[in-house]
N, C-alpha and C positions, 0 to 999 in steps of 0.2 A: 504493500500500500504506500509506503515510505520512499520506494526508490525513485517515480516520478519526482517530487520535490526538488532533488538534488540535482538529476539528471537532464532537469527541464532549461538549467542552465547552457546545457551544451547545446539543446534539441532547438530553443528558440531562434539562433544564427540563423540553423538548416532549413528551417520553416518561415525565415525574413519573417517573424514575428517579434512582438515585445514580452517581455514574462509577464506582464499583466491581464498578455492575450492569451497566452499559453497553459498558465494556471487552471482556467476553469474547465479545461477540458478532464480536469481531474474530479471533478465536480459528480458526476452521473455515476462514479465508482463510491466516491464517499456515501452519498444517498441511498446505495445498496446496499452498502456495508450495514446500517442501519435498518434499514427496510427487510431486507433479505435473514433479519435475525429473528422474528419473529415463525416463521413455514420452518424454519432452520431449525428453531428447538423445539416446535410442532412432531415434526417428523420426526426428532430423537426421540421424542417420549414414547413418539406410537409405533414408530419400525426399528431403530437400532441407532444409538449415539456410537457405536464402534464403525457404522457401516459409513455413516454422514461424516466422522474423521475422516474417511477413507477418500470419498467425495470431494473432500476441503481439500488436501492434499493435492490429490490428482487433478482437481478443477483449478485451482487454483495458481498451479506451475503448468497448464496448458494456457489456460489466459494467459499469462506471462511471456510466453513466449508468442503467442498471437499478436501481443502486442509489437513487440520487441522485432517484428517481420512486419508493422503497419507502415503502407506507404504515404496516408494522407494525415492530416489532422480528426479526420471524420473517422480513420479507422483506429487512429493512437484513442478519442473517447471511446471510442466500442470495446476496445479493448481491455483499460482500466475501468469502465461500467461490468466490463466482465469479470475483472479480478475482483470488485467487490462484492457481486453477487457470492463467488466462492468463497469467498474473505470473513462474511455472515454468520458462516458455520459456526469458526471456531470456539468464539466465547460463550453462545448460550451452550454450547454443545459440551466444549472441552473445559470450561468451569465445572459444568454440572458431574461431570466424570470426577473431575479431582476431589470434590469434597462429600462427592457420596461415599454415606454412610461414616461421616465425621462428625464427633461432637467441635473441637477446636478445628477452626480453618484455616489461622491467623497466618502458621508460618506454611502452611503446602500455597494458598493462594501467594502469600511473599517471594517464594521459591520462584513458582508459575511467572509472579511477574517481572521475576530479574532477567528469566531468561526469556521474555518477552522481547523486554528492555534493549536488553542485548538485541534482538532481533531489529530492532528500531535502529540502535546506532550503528550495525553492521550495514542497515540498511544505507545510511550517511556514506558510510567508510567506502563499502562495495563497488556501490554506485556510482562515488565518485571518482576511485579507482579508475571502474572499467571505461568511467569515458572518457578519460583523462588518457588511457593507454591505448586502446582498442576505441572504442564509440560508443553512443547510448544503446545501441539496441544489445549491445553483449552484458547490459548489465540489466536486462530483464529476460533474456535469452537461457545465459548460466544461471540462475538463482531458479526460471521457471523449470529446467531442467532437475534440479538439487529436489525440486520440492514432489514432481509426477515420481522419482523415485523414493523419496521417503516414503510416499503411500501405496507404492508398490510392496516397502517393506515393511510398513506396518500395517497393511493387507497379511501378510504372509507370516508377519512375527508377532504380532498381538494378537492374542485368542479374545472369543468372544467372552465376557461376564459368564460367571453359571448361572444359571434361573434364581438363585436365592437372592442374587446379589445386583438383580432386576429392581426400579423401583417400586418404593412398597411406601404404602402410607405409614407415614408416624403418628405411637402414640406414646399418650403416656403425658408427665412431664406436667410444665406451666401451661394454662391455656393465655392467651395473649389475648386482650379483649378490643371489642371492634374500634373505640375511639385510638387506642396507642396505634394498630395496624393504620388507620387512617392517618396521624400525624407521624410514622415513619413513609409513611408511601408519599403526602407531600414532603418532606424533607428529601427523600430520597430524588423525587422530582424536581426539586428548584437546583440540587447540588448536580444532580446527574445534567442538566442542562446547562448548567453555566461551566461546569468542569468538564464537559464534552468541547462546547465551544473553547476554552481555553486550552485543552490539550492539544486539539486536533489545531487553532491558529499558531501555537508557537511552533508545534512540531515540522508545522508544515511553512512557515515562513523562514524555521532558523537559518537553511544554507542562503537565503538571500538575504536573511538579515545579518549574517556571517561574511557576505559576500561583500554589504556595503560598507560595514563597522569594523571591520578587523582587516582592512588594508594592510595595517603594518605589520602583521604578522603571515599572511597568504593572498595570491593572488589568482589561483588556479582552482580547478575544482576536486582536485585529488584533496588539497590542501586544506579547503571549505569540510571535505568529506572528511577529512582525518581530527578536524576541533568537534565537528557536530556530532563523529561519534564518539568522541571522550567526555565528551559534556554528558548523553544519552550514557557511557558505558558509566560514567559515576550517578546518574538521576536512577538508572537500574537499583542500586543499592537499598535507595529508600525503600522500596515495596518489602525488602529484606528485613528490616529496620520495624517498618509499620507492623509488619505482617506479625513479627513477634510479638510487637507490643499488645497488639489486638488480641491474642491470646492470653495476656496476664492483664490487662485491664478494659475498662468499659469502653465502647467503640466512642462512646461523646469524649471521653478525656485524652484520646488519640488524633478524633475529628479535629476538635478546636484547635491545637497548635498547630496542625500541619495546615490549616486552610489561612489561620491566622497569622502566617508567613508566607504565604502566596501575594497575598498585595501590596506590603511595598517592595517586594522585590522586581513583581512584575511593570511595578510604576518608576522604578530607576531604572527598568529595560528600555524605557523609552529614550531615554536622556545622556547614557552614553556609548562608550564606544570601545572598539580593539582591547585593550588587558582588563582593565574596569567592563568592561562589557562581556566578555569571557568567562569573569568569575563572578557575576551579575547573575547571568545565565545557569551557571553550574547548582545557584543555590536556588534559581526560578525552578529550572525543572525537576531538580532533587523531590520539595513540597510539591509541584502540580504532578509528577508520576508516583509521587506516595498515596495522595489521594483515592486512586483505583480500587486497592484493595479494602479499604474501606464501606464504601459501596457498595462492593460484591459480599464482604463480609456480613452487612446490613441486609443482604437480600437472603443469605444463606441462615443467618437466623430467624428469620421468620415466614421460612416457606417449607412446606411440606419436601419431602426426598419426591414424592410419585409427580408433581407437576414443575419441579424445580427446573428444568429446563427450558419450560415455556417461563417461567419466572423471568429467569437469566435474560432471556429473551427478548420479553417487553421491555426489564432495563436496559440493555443495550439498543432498543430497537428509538429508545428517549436519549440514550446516552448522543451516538452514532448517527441518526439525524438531527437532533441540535449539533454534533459536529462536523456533518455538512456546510451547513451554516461559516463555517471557518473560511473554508476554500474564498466564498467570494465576497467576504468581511477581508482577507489579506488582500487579493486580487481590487477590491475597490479602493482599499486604505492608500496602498502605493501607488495606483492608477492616481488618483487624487490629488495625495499630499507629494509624492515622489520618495515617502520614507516610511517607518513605522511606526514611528510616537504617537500616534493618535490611535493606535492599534493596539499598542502598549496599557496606556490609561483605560479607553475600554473595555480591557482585560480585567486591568484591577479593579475596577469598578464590578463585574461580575464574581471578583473573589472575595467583594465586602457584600455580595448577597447570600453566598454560600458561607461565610461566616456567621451570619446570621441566622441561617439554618441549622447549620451545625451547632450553635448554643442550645436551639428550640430542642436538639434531639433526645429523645426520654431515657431515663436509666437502660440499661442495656437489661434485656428479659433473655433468662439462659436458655439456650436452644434446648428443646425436648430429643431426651437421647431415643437413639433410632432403637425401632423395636427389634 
């Protein structure tokens, strides 16, 4: 999803476009990503979450490479509308995998999102590599390549669940009464939409915003590709960090500090530049990629194991289309202004809404252990 971004650097020349032009044709993928997450954890609950992994994988690195062979601008959006239809799968699906049949989720979901994480800045590093040495299409080409063979092998080397370990409704335990489910479900709403839209605009502005701010340090896109994924390979950590804490204490006394250091850091993103703007950035994304598993955290205590999937689902489906939304909030900001400080402030303005959710969030209610 990530490697557009970086690589759109190189692709604009070749298409006598400007990046403001080029951007949105990333647009129609993100939407999917979102939209596509709902039917996605549908059909894990009701046919197989081992089978739609499978799906994700394979669909996922043939888009990729579809792309990676487009000759027009009309076939480069079909083609990133295609990787995120496949893209969809993953979270309602492959969350729901990892925390069935868990009482604590705190550090497998932290685990989950480091090497997500990783996946994010590898996306940076890769990408800008391969078009820095070779061209843009080899850095959607190899990686779609990488991915139709993982799910050949995890076709082949992951066994199915045995029937016991099929979901099963939960009993037992706390029952959790309708007013708290009602104020986690908007809470989880206001933070899942402002923290979508802010993950998915920095992620997907930093190589340009890298590009224009850190002159002194790179001028290439290997170069851009090599800060954006060290900044991403350290913001990985916090999910590490969260995920444990989430397990020894209340998700509100984890929520608050980590959202309550999201806004001014993301308000001095606006303002400067190159080494100050480097380590601006490393503590912007540390807080906004902590966040995630909180969320998820939030959704897996208070959903049943037998619909969990569709669960996952609907919040990503709020997450991922408010972070649509990103794509053409960066694409208008810099068409505009010609920078990103007003994209900056925006931001932090969305992380003093989500701070004030995260206060309103109620005592943490212990998950009822699976029967």
């Amino acid at each position: 999803m990530l490697i557009f971004p970086t690589v759109v650097l190189a692709m604009a020349p070749e298409f006598g476009r400007s990046y403001s032009e080029m951007l949105p044709l990333s647009l129609g993928g993100f939407i999917m990503f979102g939209a596509c997450s709902l039917p996605a954890g549908w059909l894990a609950d009701r046919w197989s979450r081992r089978g739609m992994m499978v799906v994700f994988f394979t669909g996922i690195g043939a888009a990729s490479m579809l792309t990676g062979l487009a000759g027009s601008t009309v076939q480069i959006a079909l083609g990133l509308t295609l990787i995120g239809v496949f893209g969809a799968i993953y979270h309602p699906v492959g969350i729901a995998m990892l925390v069935s049949g868990r009482d604590k989720v705190g550090s497998v979901l932290g685990v989950n999102g480091v090497y997500g994480n990783f996946g994010i800045a590898l996306a940076a590093l890769i990408a800008g590599a391969l078009a820095y040495w070779v061209n843009w299409r080899t850095a959607f080409l190899i990686p779609g390549a990488l991915s139709v063979a993982l799910g050949i092998a995890f076709a082949l080397l992951v066994p199915a669940p045995p029937k016991a370990a099929q979901p099963a409704e939960r009993e037992g335990g706390v029952a959790i009464g309708r007013n708290t489910l009602l104020r986690v479900f908007a809470i989880l709403t206001v933070s899942t939409i402002c923290g979508g839209i802010i993950f998915n605009a920095t992620t997907v502005s930093m190589p340009k915003v890298f590009d224009e701010r850190l002159t002194a340090l790179t001028r290439t896109t290997l170069g851009i590709g090599v800060l954006v994924s060290l900044v991403y390979a350290f913001a990985a950590m916090a999910q590490l960090v969260v995920g444990y804490l989430i397990d020894r204490y209340s998700i509100r006394s984890v929520f608050v500090p980590v959202v309550a250091l999201q806004a001014p850091l993301l308000f001095l993103a606006g303002s400067v530049d190159n080494y100050a703007m480097l380590l601006v950035a490393l503590g912007m994304m540390f807080f906004v990629f902590g966040q995630v598993p909180i969320n998820d955290a939030m959704v897996a205590a208070y959903t049943d194991e037998k619909w969990r999937a569709r669960a996952f689902a609907v919040r990503y489906v709020v997450s991922f289309g408010a972070s649509a939304c990103g794509v053409p909030l960066v694409a208008y900001v810099h068409r505009q202004t010609g920078d990103f400080k007003y994209l900056f402030l925006a931001l932090a303005a969305m992380a003093c809404v989500t701070l004030a959710a995260a206060i309103c969030t109620p005592p943490q209610v212990q998950k009822r252990v699976a029967a």
